[in-house]
C-alpha positions in Angstrom: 0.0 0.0 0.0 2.5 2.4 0.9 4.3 1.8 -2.5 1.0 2.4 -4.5 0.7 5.3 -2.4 4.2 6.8 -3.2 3.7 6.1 -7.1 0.0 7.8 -6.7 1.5 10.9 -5.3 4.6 10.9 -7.8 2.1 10.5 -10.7 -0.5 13.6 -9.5 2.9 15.6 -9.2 3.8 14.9 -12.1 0.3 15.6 -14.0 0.4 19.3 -11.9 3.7 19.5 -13.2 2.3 19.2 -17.0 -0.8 21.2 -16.1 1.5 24.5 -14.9 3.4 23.7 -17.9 0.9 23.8 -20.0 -1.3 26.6 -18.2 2.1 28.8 -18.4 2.3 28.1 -22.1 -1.2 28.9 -23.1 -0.6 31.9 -21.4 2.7 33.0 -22.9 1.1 31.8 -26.5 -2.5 34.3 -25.5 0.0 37.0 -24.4 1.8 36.8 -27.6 -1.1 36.2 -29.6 -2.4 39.5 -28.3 0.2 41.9 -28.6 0.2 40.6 -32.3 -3.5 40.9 -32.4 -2.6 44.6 -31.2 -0.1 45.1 -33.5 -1.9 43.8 -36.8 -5.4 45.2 -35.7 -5.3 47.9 -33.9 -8.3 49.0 -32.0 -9.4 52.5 -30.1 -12.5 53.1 -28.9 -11.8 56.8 -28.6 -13.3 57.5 -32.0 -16.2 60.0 -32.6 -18.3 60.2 -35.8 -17.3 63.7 -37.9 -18.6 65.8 -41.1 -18.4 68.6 -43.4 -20.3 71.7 -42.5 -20.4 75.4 -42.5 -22.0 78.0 -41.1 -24.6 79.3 -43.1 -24.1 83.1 -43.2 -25.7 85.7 -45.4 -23.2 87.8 -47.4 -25.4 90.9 -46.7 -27.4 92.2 -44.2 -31.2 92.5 -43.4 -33.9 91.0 -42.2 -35.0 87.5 -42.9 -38.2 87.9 -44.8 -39.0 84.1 -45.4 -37.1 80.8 -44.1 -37.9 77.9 -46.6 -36.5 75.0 -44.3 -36.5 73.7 -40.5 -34.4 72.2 -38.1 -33.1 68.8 -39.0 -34.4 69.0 -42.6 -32.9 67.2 -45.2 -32.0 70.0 -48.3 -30.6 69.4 -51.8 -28.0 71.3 -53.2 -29.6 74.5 -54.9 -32.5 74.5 -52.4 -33.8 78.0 -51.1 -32.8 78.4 -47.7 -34.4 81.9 -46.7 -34.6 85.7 -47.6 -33.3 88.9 -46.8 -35.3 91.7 -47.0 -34.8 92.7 -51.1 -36.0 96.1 -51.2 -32.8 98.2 -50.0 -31.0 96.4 -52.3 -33.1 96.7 -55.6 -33.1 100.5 -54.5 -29.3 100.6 -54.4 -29.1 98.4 -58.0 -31.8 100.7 -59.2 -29.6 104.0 -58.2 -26.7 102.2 -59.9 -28.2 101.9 -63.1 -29.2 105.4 -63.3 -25.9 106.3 -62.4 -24.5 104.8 -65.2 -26.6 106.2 -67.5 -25.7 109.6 -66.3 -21.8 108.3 -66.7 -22.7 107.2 -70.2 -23.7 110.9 -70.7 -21.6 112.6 -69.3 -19.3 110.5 -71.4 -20.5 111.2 -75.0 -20.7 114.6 -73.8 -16.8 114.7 -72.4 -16.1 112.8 -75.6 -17.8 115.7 -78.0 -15.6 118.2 -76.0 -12.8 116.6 -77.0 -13.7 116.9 -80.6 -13.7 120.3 -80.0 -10.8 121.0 -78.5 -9.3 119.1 -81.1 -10.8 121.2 -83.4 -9.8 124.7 -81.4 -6.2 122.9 -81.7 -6.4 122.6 -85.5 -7.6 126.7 -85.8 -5.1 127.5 -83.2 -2.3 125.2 -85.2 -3.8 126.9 -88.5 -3.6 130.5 -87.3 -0.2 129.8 -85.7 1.4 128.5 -89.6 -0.2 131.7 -91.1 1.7 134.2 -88.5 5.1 131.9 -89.1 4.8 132.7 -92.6 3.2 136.5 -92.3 6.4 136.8 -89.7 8.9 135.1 -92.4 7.8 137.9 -95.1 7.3 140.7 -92.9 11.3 140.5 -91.9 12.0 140.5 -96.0 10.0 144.3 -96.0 12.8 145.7 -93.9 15.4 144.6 -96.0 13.9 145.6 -99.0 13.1 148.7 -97.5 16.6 149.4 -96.7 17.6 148.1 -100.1 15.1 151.1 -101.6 15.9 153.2 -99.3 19.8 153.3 -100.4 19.1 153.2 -103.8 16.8 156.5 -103.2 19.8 158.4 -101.2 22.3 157.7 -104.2 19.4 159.3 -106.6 19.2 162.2 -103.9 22.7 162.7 -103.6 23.4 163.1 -107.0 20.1 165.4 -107.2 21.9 167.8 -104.4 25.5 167.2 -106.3 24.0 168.4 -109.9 21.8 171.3 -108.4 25.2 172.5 -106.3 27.2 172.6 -109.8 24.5 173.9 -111.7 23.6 177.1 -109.1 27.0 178.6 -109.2 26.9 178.9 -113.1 23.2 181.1 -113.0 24.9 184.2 -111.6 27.1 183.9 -114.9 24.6 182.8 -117.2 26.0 179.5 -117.7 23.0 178.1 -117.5 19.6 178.8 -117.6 17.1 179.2 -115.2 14.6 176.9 -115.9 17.4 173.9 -116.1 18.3 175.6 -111.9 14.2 174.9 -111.1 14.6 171.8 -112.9 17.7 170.2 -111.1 15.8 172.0 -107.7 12.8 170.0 -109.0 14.6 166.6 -109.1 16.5 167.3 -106.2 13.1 168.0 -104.1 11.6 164.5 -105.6 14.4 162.9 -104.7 14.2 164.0 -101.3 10.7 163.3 -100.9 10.8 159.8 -102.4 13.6 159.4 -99.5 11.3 160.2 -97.1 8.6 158.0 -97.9 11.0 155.2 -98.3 11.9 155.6 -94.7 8.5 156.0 -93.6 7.8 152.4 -95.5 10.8 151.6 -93.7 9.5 152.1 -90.5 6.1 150.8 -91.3 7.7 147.9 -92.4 9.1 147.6 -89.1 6.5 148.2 -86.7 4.2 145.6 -88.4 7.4 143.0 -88.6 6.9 143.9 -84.8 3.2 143.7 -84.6 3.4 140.0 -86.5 5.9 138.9 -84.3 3.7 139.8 -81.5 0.5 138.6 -83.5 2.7 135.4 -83.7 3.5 134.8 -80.0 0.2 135.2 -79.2 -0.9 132.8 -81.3 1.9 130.2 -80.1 -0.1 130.8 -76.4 -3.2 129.8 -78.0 -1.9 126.8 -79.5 -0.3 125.5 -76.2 -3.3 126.9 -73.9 -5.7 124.9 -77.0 -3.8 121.9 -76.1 -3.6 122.1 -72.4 -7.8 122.1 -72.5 -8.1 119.4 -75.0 -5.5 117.2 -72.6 -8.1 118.0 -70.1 -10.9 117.5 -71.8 -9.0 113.8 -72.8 -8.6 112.9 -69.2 -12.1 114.4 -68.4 -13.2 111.3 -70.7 -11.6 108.8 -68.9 -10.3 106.7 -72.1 -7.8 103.6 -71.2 -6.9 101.9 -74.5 -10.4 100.4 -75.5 -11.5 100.6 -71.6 -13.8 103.9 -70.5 -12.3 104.0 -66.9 -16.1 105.9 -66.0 -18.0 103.8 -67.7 -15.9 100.9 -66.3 -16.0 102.0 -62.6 -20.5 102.8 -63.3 -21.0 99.2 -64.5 -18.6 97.6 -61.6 -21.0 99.6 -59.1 -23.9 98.2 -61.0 -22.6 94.5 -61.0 -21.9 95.1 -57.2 -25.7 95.9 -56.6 -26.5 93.1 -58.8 -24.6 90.6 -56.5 -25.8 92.5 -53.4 -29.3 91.6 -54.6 -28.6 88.3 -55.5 -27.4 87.5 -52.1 -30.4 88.1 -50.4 -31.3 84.9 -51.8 -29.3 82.0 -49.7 -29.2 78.8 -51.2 -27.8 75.0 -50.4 -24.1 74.8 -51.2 -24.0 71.1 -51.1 -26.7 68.6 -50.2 -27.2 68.1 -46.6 -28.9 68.5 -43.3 -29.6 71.8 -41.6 -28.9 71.8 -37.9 -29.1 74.3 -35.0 -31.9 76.8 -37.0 -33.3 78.7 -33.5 -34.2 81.8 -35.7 -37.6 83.2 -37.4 -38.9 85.7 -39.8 -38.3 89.2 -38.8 -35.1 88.7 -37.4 -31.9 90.7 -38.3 -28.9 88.8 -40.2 -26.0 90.6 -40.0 -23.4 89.7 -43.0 -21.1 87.0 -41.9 -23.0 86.0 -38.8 -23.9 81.9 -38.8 -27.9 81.9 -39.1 -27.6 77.9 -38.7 -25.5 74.8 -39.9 -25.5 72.4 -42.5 -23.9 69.1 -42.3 -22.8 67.7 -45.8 -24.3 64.2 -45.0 -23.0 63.2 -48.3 -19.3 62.1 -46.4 -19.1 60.9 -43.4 -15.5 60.3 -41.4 -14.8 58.6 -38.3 -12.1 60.9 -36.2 -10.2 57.9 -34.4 -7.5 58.2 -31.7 -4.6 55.8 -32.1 -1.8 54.8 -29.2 1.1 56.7 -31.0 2.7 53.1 -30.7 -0.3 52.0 -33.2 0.2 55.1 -35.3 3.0 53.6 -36.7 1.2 50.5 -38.4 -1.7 52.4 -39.9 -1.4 53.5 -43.3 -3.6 55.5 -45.6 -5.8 53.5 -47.9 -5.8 50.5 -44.7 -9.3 48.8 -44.5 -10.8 49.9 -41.2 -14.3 47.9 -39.4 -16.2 50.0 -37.7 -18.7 50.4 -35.0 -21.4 52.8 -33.2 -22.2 52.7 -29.5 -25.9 53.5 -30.9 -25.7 50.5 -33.8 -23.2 47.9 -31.7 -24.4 45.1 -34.1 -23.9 47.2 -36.6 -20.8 46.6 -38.8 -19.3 49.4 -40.9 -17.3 49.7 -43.5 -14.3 52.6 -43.3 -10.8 53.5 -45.2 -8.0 55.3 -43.8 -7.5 58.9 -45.8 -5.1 60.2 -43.4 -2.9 60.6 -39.7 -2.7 63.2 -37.9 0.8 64.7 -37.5 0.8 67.6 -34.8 -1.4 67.2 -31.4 -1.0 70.4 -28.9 1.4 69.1 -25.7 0.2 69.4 -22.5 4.3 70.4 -21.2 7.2 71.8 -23.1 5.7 75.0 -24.3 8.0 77.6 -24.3 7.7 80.9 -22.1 9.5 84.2 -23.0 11.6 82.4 -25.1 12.5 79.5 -23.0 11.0 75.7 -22.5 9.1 74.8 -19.5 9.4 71.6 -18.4 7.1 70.8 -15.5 8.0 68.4 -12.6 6.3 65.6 -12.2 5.9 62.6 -10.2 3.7 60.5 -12.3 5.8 57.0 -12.5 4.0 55.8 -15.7 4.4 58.1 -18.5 1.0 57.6 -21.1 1.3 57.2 -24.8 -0.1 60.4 -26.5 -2.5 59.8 -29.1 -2.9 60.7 -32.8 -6.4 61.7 -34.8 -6.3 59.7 -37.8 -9.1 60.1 -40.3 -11.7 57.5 -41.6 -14.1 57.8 -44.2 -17.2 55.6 -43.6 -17.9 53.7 -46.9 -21.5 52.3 -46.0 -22.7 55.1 -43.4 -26.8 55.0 -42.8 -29.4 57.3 -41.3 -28.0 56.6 -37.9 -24.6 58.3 -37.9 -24.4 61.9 -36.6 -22.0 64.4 -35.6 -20.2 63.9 -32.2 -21.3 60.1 -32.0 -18.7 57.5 -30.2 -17.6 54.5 -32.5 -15.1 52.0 -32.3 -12.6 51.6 -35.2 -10.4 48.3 -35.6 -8.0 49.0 -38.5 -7.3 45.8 -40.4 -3.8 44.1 -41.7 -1.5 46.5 -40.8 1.2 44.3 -39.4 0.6 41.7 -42.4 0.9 44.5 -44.6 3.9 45.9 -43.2 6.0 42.3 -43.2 4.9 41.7 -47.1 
């Protein structure tokens, strides 16, 4: 007995023996399994459901006259949303258009004024020629004046030399008297001739100086002709084939065109309106938010990954997906991107230098990293801000091959 005893005892020894083995094993082999299950699949519940939206803002301001949707209604792209008030606006387009038609006016008007300063230029250019040339043979009388003048003196002095000969022989009755009165006669023409050749002279000369003035005056009109008809050009506002008036009118114009248009708001994309707490009567202000719409067209799963796990998820990496609402629910996801900069809680710098705060904490935790997941398959239950679970598939698999 005792030796059946003694073999019994060495033979449940040696099955415990086995058992912690084995027990030991399976529980290195689950350890391992799991860190590779981490690895190749990993898993965050810190994942919220995310869309597209903006603010819908009018881009002028008024008062909402009509509101064409509610809160939580589905809307197509192109749908009208709501009004603002239109009468300001199609006063101001309305002023506008007159004012260009006054611009267009005053344009053809400018435009005929430069026609006639052009014209004023042309008379003044005209009158100015005819003064050069009047000047040119004015300044020729002088000198032919001078010429006639000479000419005249020689015929005088030859009058005076003959009468002085001839005088001194009537005493002796050389000569006769009537040939004296004669050569006195000549002599006396002579003289006169002379004198009216200097007058010419000096007639010549005072209107050389009267064209000459005539002639400068004319050279003022020209230039002050073509300082107004500059004036008048710029007055018309001409730019190569633009009219810079006409041009700044029709931009005004345009501008109360679009002003008026956007008191019409309509759907940017299709989607969901959210957050409308506002009714007819009320003020919009340009650039305020009235309410929200969601583009429900693309939905994405914001996902938190261990920045150990960042490093085995790719973009394009098949991703399952689940919603705390939906937990039977399977959905399909692809990675479209990782996040690359999260804000630190320590190590911001102050006046120029890091701070590094002192801690105690023993265990130092992993910071984690958004990484983006469009939802392939989404339904009517996803929404904004709603927790999900995303397992991202083959990473580690991937990875190796």
């Amino acid at each position: 007995m005792n030796a059946e005893n003694v073999s019994s005892d060495r033979g449940r020894r040696l099955i415990g023996r086995v058992l912690g083995i084995v027990v030991v094993g399976a529980a290195a082999i689950a350890a391992v399994v799991t860190l590779l299950q981490r690895e190749a699949r990993p898993q965050t519940d810190d994942a919220t459901v995310r869309a597209n939206f903006v603010g819908m803002a009018p881009q002028v301001s008024g008062h909402i006259m009509e509101i064409h949707v509610r809160d939580n209604q589905q809307v197509r792209k192109g749908d009208l949303l709501f009004v603002i008030d239109e009468r300001p606006y199609r006063i101001a387009l309305d002023r506008a258009r007159a004012a260009l038609a006054l611009t267009r006016k005053e344009v053809d008007g400018l435009t005929k004024g430069v026609e006639t300063a052009a014209a004023t230029v042309s008379r003044a250019q005209a009158q100015l020629n005819a003064s050069e040339a009047e000047v040119v043979r004015r300044e020729t009388e002088p000198v032919a004046a001078d010429a006639e003048i000479a000419q005249i003196e020689a015929k005088f002095n030859h009058a005076e030399q003959h009468l002085r000969r001839l005088e001194p022989l009537l005493p002796r009755q050389f000569v006769t008297t009537d040939r004296v009165e004669e050569a006195r006669t000549q002599r006396d023409a002579a003289r006169a001739a002379l004198d009216e050749a200097r007058a010419r002279k000096e007639a010549a000369v005072a209107a050389l100086a009267s064209t000459r003035a005539q002639h400068i005056a004319n050279k003022a009109a020209l230039e002050q002709a073509q300082s107004e008809r500059g004036r008048a050009v710029d007055a018309v506002g001409q730019v190569a084939d633009m009219n810079a008036r006409i041009a700044a009118a029709e931009a005004a114009m345009h501008a109360a065109e679009l002003d008026l248009g956007y008191c019409r708001v309509y759907a940017p994309f299709s989607g969901k309106v959210v957050n409308l707490n506002i009714s007819p009567g009320a003020f919009a202000r340009a650039g305020a938010e009235v309410f929200t719409l969601v583009d429900t067209s693309t939905w994405y799963v914001m996902a938190n990954f261990r920045e150990v796990d960042v490093r085995h998820i790719h973009a394009g990496a098949r991703v399952d997906i689940y919603l705390q609402s939906q937990p039977g629910r399977h959905f399909r996801g692809t990675v479209v991107g990782l996040g690359w900069a999260v804000l630190p809680d320590q190590g911001t710098s102050v006046m120029g230098l890091p701070n590094v705060e002192r801690s105690l904490e023993w265990i130092r935790l992993a910071t984690r990293f958004p990484v983006r997941i469009k939802v392939e398959d989404p339904n009517d239950a996803f929404r904004i801000g709603a927790s999900a679970v995303a397992t991202v598939n083959g990473t580690l698999f991937e990875e190796v091959r």
